[in-house]
TORTI-854054 format. One line per field, with one value per residue (C-alpha): chain; residue number from 0; x, y, z; residue in one letter. Coordinates in pm, 1 decimal. Layout:
% residues N
c	c(A,...)
k	c(NUM,...)
x	c(X,...)
y	c(Y,...)
z	c(Z,...)
r	c(A,...)
//
This chain:
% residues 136
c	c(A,A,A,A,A,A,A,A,A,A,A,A,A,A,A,A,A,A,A,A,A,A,A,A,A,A,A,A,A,A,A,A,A,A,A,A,A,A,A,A,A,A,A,A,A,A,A,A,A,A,A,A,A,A,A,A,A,A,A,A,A,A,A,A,A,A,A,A,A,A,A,A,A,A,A,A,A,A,A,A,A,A,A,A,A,A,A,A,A,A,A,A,A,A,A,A,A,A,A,A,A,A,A,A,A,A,A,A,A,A,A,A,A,A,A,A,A,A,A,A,A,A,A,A,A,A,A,A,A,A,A,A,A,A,A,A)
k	c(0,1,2,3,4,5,6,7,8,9,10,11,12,13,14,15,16,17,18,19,20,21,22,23,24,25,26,27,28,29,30,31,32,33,34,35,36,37,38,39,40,41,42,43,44,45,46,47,48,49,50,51,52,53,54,55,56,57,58,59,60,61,62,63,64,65,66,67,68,69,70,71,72,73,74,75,76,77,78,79,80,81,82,83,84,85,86,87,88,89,90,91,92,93,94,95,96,97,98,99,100,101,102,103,104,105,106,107,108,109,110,111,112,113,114,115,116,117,118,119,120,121,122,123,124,125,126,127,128,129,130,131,132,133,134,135)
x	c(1248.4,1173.4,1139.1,905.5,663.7,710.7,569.6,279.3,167.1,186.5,-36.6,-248.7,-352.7,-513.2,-575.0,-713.3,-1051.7,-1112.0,-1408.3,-1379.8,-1395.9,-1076.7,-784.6,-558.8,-708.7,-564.3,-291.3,-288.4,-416.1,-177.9,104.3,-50.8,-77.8,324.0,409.2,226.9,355.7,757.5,726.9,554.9,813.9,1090.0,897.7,900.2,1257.4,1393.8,1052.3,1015.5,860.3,606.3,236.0,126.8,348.9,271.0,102.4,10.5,-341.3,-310.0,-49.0,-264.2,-511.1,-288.2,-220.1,-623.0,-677.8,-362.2,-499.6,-865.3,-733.8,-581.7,-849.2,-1111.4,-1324.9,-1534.9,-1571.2,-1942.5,-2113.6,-2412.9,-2465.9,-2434.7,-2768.4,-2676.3,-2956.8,-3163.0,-3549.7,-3772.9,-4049.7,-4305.2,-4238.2,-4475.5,-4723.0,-5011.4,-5082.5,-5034.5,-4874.2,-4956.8,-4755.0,-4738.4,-4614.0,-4242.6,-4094.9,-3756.6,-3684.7,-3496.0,-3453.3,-3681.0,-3555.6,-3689.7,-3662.9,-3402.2,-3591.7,-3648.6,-3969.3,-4127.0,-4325.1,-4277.3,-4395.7,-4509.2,-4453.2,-4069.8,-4000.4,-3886.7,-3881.8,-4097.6,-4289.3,-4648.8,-4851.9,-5203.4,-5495.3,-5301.8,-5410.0,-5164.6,-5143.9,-5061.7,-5159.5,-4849.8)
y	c(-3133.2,-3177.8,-3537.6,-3564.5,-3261.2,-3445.6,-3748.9,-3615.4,-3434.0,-3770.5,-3915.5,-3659.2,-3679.7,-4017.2,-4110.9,-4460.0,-4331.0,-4647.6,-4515.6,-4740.7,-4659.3,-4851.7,-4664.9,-4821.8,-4793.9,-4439.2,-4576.2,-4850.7,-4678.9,-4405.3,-4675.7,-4783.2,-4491.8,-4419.8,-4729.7,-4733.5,-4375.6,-4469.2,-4809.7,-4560.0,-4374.9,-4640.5,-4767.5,-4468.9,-4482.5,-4804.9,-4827.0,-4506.7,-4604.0,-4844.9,-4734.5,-4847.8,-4584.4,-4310.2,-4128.7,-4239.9,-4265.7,-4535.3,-4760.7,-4719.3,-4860.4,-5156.2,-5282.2,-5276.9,-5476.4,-5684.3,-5759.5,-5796.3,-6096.6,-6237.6,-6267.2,-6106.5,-6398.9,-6438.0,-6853.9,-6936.8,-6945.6,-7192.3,-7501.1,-7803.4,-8002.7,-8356.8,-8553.3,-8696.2,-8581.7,-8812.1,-8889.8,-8922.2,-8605.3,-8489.7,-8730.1,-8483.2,-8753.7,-8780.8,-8463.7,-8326.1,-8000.7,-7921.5,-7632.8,-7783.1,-7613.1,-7532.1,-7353.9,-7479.9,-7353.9,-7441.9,-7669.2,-7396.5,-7096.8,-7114.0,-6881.5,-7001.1,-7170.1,-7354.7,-7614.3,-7955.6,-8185.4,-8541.7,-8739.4,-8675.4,-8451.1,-8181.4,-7822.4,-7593.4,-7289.3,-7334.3,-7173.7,-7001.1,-7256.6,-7557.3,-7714.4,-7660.1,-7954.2,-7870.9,-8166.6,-8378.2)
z	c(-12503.6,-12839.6,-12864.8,-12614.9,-12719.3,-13070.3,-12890.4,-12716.7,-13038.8,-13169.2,-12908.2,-12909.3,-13283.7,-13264.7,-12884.7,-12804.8,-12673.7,-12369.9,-12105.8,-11843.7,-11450.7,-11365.4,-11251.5,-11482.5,-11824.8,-11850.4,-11839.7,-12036.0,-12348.0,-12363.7,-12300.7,-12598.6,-12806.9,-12698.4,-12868.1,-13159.6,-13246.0,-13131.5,-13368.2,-13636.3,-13648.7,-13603.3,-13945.0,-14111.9,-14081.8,-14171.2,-14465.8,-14603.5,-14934.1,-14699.0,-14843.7,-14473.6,-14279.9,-14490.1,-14197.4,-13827.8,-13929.4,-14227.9,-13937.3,-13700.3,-13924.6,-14047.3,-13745.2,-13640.8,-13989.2,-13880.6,-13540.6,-13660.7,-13893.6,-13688.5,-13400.8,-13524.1,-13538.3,-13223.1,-13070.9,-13110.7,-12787.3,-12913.9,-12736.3,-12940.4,-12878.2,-12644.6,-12625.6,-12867.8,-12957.3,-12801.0,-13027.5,-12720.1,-12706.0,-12964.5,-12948.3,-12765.3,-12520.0,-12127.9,-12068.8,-11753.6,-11632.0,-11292.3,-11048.4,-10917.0,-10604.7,-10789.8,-11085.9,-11386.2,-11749.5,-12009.1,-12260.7,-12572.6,-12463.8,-12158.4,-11979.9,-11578.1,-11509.4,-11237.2,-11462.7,-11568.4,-11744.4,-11621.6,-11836.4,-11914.7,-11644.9,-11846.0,-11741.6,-11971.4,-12001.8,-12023.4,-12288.0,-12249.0,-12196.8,-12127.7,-11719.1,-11437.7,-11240.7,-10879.5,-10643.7,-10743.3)
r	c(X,X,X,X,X,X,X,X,X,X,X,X,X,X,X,X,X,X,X,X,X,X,X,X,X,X,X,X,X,X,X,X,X,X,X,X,X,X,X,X,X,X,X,X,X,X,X,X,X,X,X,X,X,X,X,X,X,X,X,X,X,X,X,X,X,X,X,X,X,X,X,X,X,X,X,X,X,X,X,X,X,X,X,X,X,X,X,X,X,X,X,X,X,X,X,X,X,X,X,X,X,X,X,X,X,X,X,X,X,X,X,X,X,X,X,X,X,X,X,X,X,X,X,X,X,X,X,X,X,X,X,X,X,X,X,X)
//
């Protein structure tokens, strides 16, 4: 019984702290925590003058840094911009907005609005003072 109290002291020092509601994470993270302490100490052995398995805490930590270089850098989630600016656009003539049945996102601020414009049939949010159009 030795090996396996050895184990579960192991675990025990640094648990993998995952709060989720799903049955399964409990499990998961102390299959986890198992294996990193069984390939610790599988290291220690075979590298025993390894500055990175002098103690479960600094592995533990070189395989974060190892993981976090290697996918540690997120996709961007931006849009790339598709269409071109019109420049009618900003010309401060003939745009009418009016109150549209469906909502869409506004082209700025991507928030849901009601509102388009006339004149290019964009989707917008109006700002304070301009006339909303509704007999269209």
């Amino acid at each position: 019984m030795g090996g396996v109290d050895k184990m579960d002291g192991l675990i025990a020092l640094y648990r993998s702290r995952i709060r989720q509601r799903k049955w399964y994470w409990p499990i998961f993270s102390y299959l986890l925590d198992a294996s990193v302490s069984n390939v610790w100490l599988l290291m220690k052995r075979l590298n025993p003058n390894d500055p990175n398995c002098a103690s479960l805490l600094h592995f533990r930590r070189y395989i974060a840094l190892g993981f976090l270089n290697t996918y540690g850098k997120m996709p961007s989630r931006r849009r790339t911009a598709t269409s071109s600016v019109n420049p009618s656009q900003f010309d401060n003539v003939g745009h009418m907005i009016r109150y549209n049945e469906s909502a869409r996102r506004c082209q700025v601020c991507k928030k849901k609005s009601n509102f388009i414009c006339i004149k290019h049939f964009v989707h917008g949010v109006p700002f304070k003072g301009r006339l909303v159009q509704t007999n269209l």
